[in-house]
N, C-alpha and C positions, 0 to 999 in steps of 0.2 A: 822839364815837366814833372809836376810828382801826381801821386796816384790820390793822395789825401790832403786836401788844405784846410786848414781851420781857419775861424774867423773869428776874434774876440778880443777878449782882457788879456795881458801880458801884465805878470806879478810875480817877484820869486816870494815861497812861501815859505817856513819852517815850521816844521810837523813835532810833535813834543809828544809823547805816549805817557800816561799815567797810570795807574791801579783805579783811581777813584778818581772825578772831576772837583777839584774843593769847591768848600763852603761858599760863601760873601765874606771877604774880609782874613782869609785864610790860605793857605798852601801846600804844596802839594810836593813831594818828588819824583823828578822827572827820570824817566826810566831812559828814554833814547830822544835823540835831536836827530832828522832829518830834512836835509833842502832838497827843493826839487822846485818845478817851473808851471806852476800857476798862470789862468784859471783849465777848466775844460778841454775847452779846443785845440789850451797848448801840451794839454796833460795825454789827451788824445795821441794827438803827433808824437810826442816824446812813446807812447806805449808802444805805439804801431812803428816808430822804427827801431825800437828793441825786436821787433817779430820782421824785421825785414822789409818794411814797407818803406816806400819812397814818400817821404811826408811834408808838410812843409805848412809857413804859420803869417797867415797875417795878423798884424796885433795894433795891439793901441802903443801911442808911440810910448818913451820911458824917456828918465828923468837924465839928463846930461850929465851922471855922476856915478861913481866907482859902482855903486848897487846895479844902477841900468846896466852899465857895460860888462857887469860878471853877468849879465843872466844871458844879454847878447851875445859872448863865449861861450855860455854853459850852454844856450841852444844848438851853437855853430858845432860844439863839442862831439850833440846829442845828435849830429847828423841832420837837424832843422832845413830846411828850405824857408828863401826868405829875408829879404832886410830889415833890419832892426830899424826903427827913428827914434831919432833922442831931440829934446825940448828940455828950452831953458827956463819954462814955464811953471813947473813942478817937479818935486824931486819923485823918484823912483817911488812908487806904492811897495809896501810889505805886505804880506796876510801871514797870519799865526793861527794854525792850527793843532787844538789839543784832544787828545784821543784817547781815551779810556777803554780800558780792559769789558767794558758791558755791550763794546761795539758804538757807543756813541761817538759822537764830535762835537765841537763847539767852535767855531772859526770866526775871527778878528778882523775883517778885510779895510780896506782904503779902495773906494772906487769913487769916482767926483764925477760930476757932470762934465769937467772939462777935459778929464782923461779918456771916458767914454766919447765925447765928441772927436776927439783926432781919429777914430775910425771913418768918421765920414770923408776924410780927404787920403785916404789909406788908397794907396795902386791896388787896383785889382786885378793886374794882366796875368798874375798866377794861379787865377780859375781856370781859365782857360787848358785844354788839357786835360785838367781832373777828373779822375773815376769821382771822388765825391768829394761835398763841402758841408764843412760841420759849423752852425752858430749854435749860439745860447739864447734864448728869451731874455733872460736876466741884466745882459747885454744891452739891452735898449728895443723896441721897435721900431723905434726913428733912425736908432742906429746900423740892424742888422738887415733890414730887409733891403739897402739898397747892395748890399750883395747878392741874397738870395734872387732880386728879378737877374742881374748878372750872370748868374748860375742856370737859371731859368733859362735866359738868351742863348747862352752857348750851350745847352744841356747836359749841364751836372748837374747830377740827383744831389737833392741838400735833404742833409739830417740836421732837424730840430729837437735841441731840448729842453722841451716846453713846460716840465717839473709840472708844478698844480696850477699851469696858466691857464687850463684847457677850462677852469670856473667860469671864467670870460669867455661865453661864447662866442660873444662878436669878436672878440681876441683870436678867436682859436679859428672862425672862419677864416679872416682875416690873414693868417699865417698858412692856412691848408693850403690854398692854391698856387702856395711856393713852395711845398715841402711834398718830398717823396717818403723819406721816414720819421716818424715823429715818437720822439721818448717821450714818455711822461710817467708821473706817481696820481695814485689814487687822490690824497692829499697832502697837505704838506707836513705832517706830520709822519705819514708813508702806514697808518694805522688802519686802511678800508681792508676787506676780505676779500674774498673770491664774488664776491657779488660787485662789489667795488672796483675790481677787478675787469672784470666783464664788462661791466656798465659803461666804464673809463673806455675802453679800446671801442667800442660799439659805438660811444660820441665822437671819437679821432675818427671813427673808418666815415659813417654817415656826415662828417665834414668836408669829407674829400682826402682825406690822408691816406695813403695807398699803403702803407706798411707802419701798423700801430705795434709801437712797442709800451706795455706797462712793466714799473717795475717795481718790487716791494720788498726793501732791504734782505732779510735772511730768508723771507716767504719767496723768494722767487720771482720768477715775471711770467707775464703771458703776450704771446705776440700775434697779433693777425692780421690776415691782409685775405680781400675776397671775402667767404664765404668759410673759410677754416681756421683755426686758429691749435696755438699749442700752447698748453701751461706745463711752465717747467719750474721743477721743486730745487732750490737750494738745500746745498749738501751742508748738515752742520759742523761747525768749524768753530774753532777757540779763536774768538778776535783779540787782535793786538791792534790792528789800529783801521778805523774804518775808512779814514778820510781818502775821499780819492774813489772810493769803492764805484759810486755808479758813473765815474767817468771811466773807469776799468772795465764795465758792464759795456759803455758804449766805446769803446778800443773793442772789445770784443765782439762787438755786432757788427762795427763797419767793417774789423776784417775779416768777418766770415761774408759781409756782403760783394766785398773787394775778391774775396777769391772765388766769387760764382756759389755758393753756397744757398740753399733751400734755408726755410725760418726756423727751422727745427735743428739743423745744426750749429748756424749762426748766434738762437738762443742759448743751446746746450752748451758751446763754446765761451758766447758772454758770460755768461751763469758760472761758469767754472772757473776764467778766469778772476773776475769778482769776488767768488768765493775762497780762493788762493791768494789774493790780494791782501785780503784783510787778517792772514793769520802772522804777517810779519808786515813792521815798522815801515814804510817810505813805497817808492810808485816802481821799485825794481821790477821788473813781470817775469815771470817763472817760463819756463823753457814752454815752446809749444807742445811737444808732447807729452810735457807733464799736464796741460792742463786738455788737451783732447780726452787723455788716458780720465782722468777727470769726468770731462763731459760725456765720456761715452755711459757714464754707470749713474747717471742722472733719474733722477723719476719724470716720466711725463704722462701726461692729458691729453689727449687728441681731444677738440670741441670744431664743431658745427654750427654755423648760422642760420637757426630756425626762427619763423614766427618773431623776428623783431627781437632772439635773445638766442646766447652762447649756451649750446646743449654740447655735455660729454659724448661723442661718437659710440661708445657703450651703453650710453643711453637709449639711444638714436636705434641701434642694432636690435637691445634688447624689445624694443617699443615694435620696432618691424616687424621682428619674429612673434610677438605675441597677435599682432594683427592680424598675420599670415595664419597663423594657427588657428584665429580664432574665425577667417574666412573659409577656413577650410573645412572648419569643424561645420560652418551655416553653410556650405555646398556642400556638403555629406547629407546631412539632415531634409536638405531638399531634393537631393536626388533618390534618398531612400521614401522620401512622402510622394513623387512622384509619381501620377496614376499609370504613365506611360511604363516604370519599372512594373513587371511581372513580380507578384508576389509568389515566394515560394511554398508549393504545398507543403506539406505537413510528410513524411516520408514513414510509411509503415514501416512497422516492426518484421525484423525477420521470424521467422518460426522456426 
């Protein structure tokens, strides 16, 4: 049994770092190459069993040929749970991912309809078991949801990430009554603010999404569930390569939720790791306690769910206390106009 399964695309990638993204028709020098095991779900697993987690991958099958079979090693390597399938159908997909000194990426992928189909006849008897199950939107919804009611049947909690799916409202209902936590970005660009912010987690929770996570590249995220919510501020850092970042974001949320963790440490801990991720090349994850030490020295926002909208809890306080003051100040005034109060004489002067 493992504690984490993912569900999705299986791709090995190579990661390439540059100074500047070139032109059209132009080139560029490549500072560093590294591989590692594409898409999410698998990049997921592979983070959380560097931190010790029991993880494990259902994937879409790969290609009967030298590429499939190193990534099916390079999983078994990385500690993976899980059977590889291979088909003589199509060869092994690549994605090439290029990564710029400004924090951006640019990625190259191969995904077909008929690679994303072998999900559907994928064994799924390794939910069973699971503290949790992670899919991707991007994945398909024909393809991913007949996991998530499976998940749903045996109860594991599934994380969704839903990126800018949540525009499609009937999409995003659709998906809520399968998902316990749901990642998403403001849009896909990842460019909305703190209003955008807000707005976002406030349509995830009123869908039925019990634990809304937003996230907004080097702006941070904010996550809510209930009636509170927490914005936590990204530490700025020198990027080297971002790719991978917010699948490092969500390694980091599920193993704060894996270890019994409140949303404010789970955030602070995703956030940091994230943040550590992207100041050097490839999906290595930095010790945990470099990245706790990290999340401990974090900014955060405590917010409240007032009136149909995300209020700062220092707003909230401030707002009380003026109210309080200002009832106290109209129960003064009425108890001194009061005919019942004795007014006081006037006190001669002594002599």
């Amino acid at each position: 049994m493992t504690d984490y399964i993912g569900f999705g695309m299986l791709t090995p990638v190579t990661i390439m770092t540059v100074d500047r993204f070139p032109r059209h028709n132009t080139g560029a020098m490549v500072k560093e190459i590294k591989e590692f095991v594409f898409d999410d779900a698998a990049i997921i697993a592979c983070c959380l069993a560097q931190w010790g987690v029991d993880a494990g991958m259902i994937g879409t099958a790969l290609g009967n040929d030298p590429r499939g079979h190193r990534l099916a090693l390079d999983l078994k390597q990385r500690g993976i749970q899980g059977d590889v399938r291979f088909t003589n159908a199509y060869e092994t997909p690549i994605e090439v991912d290029v990564s710029d000194r400004r924090g951006a990426r640019t990625y190259f992928w191969q995904r077909t309809p008929e690679m994303l189909a072998t999900l559907d006849t994928a064994d799924l008897s390794m939910i069973e078991g699971a503290r949790l199950m992670y899919v991707d939107w991007y994945d398909g919804e024909s393809h991913i949801t007949r996991a998530m009611k499976e998940a749903n049947r045996l109860g594991v909690p599934v994380f969704l990430n839903l990126e800018y799916g949540h525009k499609d409202i009937h999409l995003l209902k659709r998906y809520a009554k399968h998902t316990t936590i749901c990642q998403a970005v403001t849009d896909a660009a990842q460019l909305g603010k703190n209003r955008g912010l807000m707005m976002t987690a406030r349509k995830l929770l009123n869908a039925g999404i019990e634990i809304a996570v937003v996230t907004m590249a080097k702006e941070g995220c904010l996550v809510a569930q209930g009636d509170q919510a927490v914005r936590i501020f990204a530490p700025k850092v020198k990027a080297v390569d971002a790719c991978g970042a917010g699948a490092t974001f969500s390694s980091g949320f599920a193993y704060g939720f894996l270890q019994g963790w409140d949303m404010e440490r789970s955030a602070r801990f995703a956030t940091a790791a994230a943040s550590l991720k992207v100041t050097r090349a490839g999906l290595d994850m930095f010790p945990l306690e470099e990245i706790q030490s990290l999340a401990a020295k974090l900014r955060v926002e405590y917010l409240a769910f007032r009136d149909n909208q995300f209020v700062k809890i220092g707003k909230i306080i401030a707002f009380q206390q003026k109210n309080l003051e200002r009832k106290t100040r109209h129960l003064a005034h009425r108890i001194a106009a009061s005919p019942l109060i004795p007014k006081k004489k006037p006190q001669e002067k002594k002599k």
